[in-house]
N, C-alpha and C positions, 0 to 999 in steps of 0.2 A: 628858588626851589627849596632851601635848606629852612627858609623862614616854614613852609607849608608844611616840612615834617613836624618840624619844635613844634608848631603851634596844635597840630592832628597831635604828636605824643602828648601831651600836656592836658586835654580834652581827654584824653581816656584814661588818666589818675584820675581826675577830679568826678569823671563817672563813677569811679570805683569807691571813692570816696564816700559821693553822696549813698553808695549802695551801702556801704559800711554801718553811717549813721544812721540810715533807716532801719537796717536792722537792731541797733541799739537800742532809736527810739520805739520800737516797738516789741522788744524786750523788756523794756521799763512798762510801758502801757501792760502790757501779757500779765507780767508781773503784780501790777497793782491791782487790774480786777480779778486777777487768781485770788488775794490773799483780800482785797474789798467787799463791796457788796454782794458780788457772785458768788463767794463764800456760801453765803448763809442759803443762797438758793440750793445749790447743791448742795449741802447738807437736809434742806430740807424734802428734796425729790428722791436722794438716800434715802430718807426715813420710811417715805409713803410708799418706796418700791418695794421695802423690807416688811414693814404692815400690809398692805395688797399681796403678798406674795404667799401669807401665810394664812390670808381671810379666808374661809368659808368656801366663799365661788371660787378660787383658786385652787384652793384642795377638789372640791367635785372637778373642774375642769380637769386636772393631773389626773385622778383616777377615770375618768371618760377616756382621755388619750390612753392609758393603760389597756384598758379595756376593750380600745378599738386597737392597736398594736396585735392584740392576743390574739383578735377576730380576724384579722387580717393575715396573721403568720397559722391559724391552727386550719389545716385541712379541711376535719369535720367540718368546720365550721363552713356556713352557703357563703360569706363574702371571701371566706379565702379559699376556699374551693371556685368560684369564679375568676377570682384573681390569678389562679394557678391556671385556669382552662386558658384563662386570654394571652398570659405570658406564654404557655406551650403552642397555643394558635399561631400566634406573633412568631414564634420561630420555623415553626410549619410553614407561612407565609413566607419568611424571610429566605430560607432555604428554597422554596421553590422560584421565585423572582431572581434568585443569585446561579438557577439552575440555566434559567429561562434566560440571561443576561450572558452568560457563557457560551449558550449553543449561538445566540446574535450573533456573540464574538467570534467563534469556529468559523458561522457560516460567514462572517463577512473577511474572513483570513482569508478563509476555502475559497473565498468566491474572487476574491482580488488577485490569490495567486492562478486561479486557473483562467482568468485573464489576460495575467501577465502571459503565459505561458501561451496562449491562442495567439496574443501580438508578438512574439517572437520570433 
């Protein structure tokens, strides 16, 4: 029985082990296409995000989202005046469902205890 622990403890160093140098080796690997050829791609998708980002269509798209932010938060305006109706609807809703869900609950307290109360 003493041989089956030694040999069980000794298997689970050498697990530990191989875990070790996997992670090494793949420290080393991480390492060399960080600083190899993946280098220069990421440097170059760097570049194009920073030109795209300052192009033409990118400027109109940022002022359209501007624009609709504005439409959307100012009253006057018909989309945020509809937005405002439907969010005050939604709570109108919400409150009468949570009125509606409370009398359920009364009436099925109400109604179990005057049950209990008949069977007693």
């Amino acid at each position: 029985m003493s041989d089956e622990k030694s040999s069980g403890g000794s298997g689970g160093g050498g697990g530990f082990g191989w875990f070790i140098l996997g992670g090494i080796v793949g420290l080393a690997v991480g390492a060399y296409i960080a600083s190899g050829p993946g280098r220069g791609q990421v440097d170059s998708i760097r570049s194009k995000t920073i030109e795209l980002s300052t192009s033409e269509p990118a400027q109109r798209a940022k002022q359209a989202a501007q624009r609709a932010r504005v439409a959307v938060t100012d009253p006057g305006n018909p989309v945020g005046k509809a937005i405002q109706d439907g969010v005050a609807a939604a709570k109108r809703r919400r409150e009468e469902l949570e009125a509606a869900a409370a009398r359920k609950i009364d009436a099925t307290i109400n109604g179990d205890d005057s049950k209990k109360g008949s069977n007693a």
